[in-house]
C-alpha positions in Angstrom: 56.7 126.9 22.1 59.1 129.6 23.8 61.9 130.9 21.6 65.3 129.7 23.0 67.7 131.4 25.3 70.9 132.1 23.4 74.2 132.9 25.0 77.4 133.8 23.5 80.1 132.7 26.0 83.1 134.4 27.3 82.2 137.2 29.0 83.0 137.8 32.8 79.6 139.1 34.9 80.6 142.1 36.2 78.2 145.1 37.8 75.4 144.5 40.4 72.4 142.7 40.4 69.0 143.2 42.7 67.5 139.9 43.7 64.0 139.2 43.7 61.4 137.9 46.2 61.4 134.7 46.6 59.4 132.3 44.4 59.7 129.2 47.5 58.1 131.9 50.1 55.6 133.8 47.4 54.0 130.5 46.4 53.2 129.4 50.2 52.4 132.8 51.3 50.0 133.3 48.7 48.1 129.7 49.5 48.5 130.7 53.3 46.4 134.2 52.1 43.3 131.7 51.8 43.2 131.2 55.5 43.0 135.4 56.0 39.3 137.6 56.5 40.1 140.7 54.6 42.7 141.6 51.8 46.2 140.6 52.2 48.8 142.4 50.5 52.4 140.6 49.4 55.7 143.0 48.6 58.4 142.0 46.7 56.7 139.0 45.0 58.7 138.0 41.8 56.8 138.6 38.0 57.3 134.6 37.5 56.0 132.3 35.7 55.2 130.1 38.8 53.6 132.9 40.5 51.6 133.6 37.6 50.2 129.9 37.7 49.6 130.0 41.5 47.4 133.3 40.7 45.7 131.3 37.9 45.2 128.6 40.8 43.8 131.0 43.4 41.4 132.7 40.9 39.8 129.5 40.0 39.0 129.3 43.3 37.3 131.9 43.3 39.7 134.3 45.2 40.3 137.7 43.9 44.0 138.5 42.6 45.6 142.1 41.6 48.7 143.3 40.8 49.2 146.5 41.8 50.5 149.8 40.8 53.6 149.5 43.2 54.0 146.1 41.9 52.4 144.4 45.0 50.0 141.6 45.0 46.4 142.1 46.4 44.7 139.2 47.7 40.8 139.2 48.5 39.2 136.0 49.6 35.2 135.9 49.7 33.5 133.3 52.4 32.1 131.2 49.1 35.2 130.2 48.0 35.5 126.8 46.3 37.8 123.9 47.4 39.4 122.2 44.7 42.4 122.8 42.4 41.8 122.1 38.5 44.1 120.1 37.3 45.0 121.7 34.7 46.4 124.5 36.5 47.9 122.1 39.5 50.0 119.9 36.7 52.1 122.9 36.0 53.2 123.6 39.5 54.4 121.6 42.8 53.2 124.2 45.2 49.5 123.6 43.9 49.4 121.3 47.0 49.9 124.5 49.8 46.7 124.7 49.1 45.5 121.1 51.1 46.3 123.3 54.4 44.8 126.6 53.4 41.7 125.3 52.2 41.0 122.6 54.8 42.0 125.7 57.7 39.4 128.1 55.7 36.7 125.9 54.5 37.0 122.8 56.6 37.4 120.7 53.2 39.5 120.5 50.4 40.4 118.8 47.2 43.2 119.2 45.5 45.1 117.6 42.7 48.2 116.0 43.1 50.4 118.6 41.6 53.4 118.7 38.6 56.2 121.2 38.3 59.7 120.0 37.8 60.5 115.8 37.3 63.3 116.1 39.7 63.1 112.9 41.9 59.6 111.3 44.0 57.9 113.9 46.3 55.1 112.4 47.8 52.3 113.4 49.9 52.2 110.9 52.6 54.2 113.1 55.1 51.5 116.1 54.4 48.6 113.0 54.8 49.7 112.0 57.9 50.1 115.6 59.7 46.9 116.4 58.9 45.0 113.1 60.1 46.9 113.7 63.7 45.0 116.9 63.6 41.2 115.1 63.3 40.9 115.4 59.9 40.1 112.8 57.7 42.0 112.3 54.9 41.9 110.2 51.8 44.0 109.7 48.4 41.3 109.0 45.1 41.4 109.5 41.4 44.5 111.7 41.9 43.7 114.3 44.1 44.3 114.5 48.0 40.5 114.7 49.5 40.4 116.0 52.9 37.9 116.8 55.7 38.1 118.6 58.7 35.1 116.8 60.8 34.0 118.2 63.9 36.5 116.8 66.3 40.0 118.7 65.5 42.6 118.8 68.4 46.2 120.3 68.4 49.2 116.9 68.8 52.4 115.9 68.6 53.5 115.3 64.9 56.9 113.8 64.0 57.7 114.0 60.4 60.0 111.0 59.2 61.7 113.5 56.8 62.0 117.2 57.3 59.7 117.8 54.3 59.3 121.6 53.4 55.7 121.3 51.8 54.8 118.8 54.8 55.6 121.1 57.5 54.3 124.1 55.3 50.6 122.3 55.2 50.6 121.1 58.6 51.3 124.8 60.2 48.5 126.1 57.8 45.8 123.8 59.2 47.1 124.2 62.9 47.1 127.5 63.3 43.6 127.6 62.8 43.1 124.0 65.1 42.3 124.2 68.4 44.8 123.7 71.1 48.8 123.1 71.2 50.4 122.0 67.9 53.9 120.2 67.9 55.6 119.8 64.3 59.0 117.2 65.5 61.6 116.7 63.0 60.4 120.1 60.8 62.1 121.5 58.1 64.1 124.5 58.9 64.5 126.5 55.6 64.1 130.1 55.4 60.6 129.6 53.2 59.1 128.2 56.3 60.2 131.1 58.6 58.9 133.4 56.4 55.7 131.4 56.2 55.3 131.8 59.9 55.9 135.2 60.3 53.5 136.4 58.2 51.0 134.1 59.7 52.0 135.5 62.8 51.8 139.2 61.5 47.9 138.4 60.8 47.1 137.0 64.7 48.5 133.3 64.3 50.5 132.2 67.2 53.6 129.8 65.8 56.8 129.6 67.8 59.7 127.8 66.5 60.4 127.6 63.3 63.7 127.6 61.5 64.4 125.2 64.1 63.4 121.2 64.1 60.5 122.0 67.2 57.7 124.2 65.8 55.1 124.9 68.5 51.7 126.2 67.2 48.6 127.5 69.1 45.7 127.7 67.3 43.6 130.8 66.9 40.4 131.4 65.8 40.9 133.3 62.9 43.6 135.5 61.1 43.4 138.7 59.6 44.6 140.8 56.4 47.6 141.8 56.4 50.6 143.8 54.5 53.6 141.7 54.5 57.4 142.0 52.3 58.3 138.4 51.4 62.3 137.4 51.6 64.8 137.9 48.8 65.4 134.5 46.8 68.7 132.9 48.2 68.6 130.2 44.6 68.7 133.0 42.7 71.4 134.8 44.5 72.9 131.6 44.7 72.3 131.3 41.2 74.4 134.7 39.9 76.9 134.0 42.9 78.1 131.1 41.0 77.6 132.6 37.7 80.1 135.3 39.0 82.6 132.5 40.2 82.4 130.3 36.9 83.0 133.5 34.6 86.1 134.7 36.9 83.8 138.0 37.5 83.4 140.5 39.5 80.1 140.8 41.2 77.8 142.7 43.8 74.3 140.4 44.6 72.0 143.1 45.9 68.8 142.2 48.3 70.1 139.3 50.3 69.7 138.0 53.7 73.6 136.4 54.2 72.8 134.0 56.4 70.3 132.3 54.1 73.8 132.3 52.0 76.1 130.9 53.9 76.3 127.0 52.9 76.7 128.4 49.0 79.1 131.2 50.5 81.6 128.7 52.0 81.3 125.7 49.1 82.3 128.3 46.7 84.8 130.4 48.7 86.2 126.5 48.8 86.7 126.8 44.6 89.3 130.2 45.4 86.7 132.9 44.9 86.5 135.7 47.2 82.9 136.5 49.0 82.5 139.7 51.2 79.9 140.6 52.9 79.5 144.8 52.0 77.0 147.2 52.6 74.2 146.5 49.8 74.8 142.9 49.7 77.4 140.2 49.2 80.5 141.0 46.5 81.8 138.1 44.7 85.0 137.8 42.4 85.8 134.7 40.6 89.7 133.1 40.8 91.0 133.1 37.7 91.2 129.3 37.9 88.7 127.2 39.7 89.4 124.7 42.4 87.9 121.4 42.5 85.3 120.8 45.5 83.1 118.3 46.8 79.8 119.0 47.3 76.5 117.1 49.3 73.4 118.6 49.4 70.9 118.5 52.0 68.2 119.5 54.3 68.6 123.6 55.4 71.2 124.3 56.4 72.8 122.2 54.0 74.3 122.7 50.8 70.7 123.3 49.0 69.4 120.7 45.9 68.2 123.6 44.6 72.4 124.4 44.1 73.3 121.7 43.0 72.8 121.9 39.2 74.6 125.2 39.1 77.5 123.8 41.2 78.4 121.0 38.5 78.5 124.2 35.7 81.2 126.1 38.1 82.8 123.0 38.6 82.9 121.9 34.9 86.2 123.8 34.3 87.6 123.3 37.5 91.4 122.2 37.3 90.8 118.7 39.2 87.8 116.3 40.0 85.1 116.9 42.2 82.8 115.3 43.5 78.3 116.2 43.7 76.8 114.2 46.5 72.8 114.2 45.8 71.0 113.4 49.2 67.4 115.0 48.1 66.3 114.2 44.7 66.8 111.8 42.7 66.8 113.0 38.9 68.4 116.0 40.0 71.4 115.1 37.2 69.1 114.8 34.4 71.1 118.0 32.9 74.5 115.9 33.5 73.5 114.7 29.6 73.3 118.3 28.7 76.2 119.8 30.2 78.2 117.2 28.2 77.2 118.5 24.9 79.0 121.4 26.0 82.4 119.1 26.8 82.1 119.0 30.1 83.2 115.7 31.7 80.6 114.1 34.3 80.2 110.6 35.1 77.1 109.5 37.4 77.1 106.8 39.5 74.2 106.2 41.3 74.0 109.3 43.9 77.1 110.8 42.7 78.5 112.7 39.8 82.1 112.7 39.5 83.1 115.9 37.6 86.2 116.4 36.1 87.2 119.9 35.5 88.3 120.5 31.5 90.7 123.8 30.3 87.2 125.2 28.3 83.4 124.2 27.8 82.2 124.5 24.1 78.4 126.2 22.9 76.1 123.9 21.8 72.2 123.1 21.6 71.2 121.8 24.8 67.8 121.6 26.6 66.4 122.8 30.0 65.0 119.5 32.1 64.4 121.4 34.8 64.5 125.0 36.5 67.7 124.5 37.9 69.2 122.7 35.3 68.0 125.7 33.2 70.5 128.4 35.2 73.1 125.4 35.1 72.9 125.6 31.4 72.8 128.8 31.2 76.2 129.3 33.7 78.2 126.8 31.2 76.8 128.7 28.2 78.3 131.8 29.7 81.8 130.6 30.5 81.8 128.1 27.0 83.4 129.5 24.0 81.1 130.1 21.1 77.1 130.3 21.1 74.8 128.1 23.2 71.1 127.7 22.7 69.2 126.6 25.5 65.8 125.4 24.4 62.7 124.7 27.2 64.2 128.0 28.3 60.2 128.4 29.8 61.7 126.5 33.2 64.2 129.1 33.9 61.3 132.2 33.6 59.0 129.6 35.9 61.7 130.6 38.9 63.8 133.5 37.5 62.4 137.7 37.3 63.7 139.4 34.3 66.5 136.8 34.4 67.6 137.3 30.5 67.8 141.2 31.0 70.2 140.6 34.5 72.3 138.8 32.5 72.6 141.8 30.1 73.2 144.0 32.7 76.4 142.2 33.9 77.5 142.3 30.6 76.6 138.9 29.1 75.8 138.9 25.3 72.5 137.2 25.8 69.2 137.2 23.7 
């Protein structure tokens, strides 16, 4: 078992920090490689844990994965790849199921196991099912894994997703670029992970139009080639030290971001009195030296992202007034409320909602990741809480964070 994360509180963050690639975008990216003739190379891919899997994933397959000497990712697919995802390997990771797409667009069949990662609410695959069947193929749920065929009769058609699912509209642009004819994805998701997906599909001969809005248009090709491509910076994790920076009244600068992936988290916590500028390099943030209450509601890009909300109830723990966290997504996503109120924060949950109420100081204490999110959360009230906190499961934060302990250090946290 991994050694815990220890934090002694009371330090503002202050100095810069680079953010990584992000995890969201590597992960799809690197299933979408599948589909490629050639080698595909991916820049700025983050040294994660997840990514690590994923690799693990791919390699099973029979797909060759390098890291290289510039710290880039080589990907080499051969013709006789296989087409299913051990279990063993999918258990540990959500995005094992990008690979239902990929596989089905490369090798006209797949198999893959219905895939773990974090226990943060029911994400199902019926939305993925569903896409994929409109295309021709055929498409079946048994003995836990998602069994699907491409048949001989596949046709580009108008798909409306009943939810704009990210992993749904991920799959469903994987197998129709390689469909024949016109694609339409109605009701897509917009986040930034999908229009990075579809530029680099584009960048190796696919033809997608559209996304980052709710209207994708797709034409299929015939095939796609390799190709070199940067992946985006990781807007959770600047999100993540933005409200690191606000909750320890500190001073500062998130390096490698795209600001209007930001601007949701920007406003909610310029909201709380801290002051966010956009500067050449990146985004400077300086924490009030006392906290306003907010309310917060996640949702759907370009919402207030789920992936926020964890770290939102940690700034908002010593808040002077009550707030209110509005969970639209997930549905465990307050599984660390428990934790956090080890620490003395106060945080009542009813139903959808978590009713915070801001106290003068948090206190260290043991506490336990449930989740990657709830990890940083954690790790945000051990910073600001007075005395030592140990954060055990610390593994989920290092499945989504690069060198996350040794960032900390650099802003001057007393971390180990």
């Amino acid at each position: 078992m991994d050694e815990p994360l220890t934090i002694e509180g009371g330090c503002p963050l202050r100095g810069k920090v680079r953010i990584s690639g992000a995890k969201n975008a590597s992960l799809v990216i690197m299933a979408a490689s599948v589909m490629i003739q050639g080698e595909t190379v991916l820049e700025n891919v983050p040294r994660i844990r997840d990514v690590e899997v994923m690799c693990g994933i791919l390699q099973s397959v029979g797909v060759k994965v390098a890291w290289q000497e510039d710290n880039s990712l080589s990907i080499t697919v051969p013709d006789d790849i296989g087409i299913e995802t051990p279990y063993e390997l999918a258990k540990k990771l959500r995005a094992s199921n990008l690979l239902l797409g990929s596989l089905l667009a490369r090798k006209g069949q797949a198999r893959v196991c219905l895939p773990g990662g974090c226990n943060i609410g029911s994400r199902p695959m019926d939305l993925h099912m569903k896409g994929l069947s409109a295309l021709g193929a055929d498409v079946k749920l048994e003995h836990g894994f998602v069994e699907a065929r491409a048949g001989d009769n596949l046709f580009g058609n108008r798909i409306y997703l009943d939810f704009p699912s990210v992993g749904a509209t991920e799959n469903i642009m994987m197998f129709a670029a390689l469909t024949p004819g016109q694609t339409y994805i109605e009701n897509a998701a917009k986040e930034p992970e999908i229009v990075d997906l579809a530029n680099f599909l584009n960048a190796a001969g696919a033809r997608i139009r559209g996304a980052g809005t709710d209207l994708i248009r797709i034409e299929g090709v015939k095939e796609l080639t390799g190709v070199r491509y940067t992946v985006i910076p990781d807007r959770i994790e600047a999100g993540t030290f933005m409200a690191a920076a606000v909750a320890t009244r500190g001073d500062v600068l998130v390096e490698n971001v795209i600001p209007t992936h930001l601007y949701s988290i920007m406003a909610k916590l310029q909201e709380t009195g801290a002051v966010i500028e956009q500067v050449d390099g990146g985004i400077r943030v300086v924490g009030p030296e006392e906290v306003k209450p907010v309310d917060v509601k996640t949702l759907p890009y370009p919402g207030f992202p789920t992936d926020m909300q964890s770290q939102m109830v940690s700034v908002l723990a010593t808040a002077k007034g009550t707030s209110m966290v509005v969970e639209n997504v997930f549905e465990n996503r307050f599984q660390m409320v428990d934790e956090i109120k080890r620490m003395g924060a106060k945080v009542k949950v009813e139903g959808h909602t978590a009713i915070v109420e801001g106290v003068p100081a948090l206190c260290g204490a043991r506490v336990k990741a449930t989740d990657l999110r709830a990890g940083a959360a954690l790790a945000i009230a051990g910073l600001v809480a007075q005395g030592i906190t140990e954060i055990e499961n610390a593994y989920y934060i290092y499945r989504g964070y690069e060198n996350f302990k040794d960032k900390l250090a650099n802003l001057g946290a007393r971390v180990w």
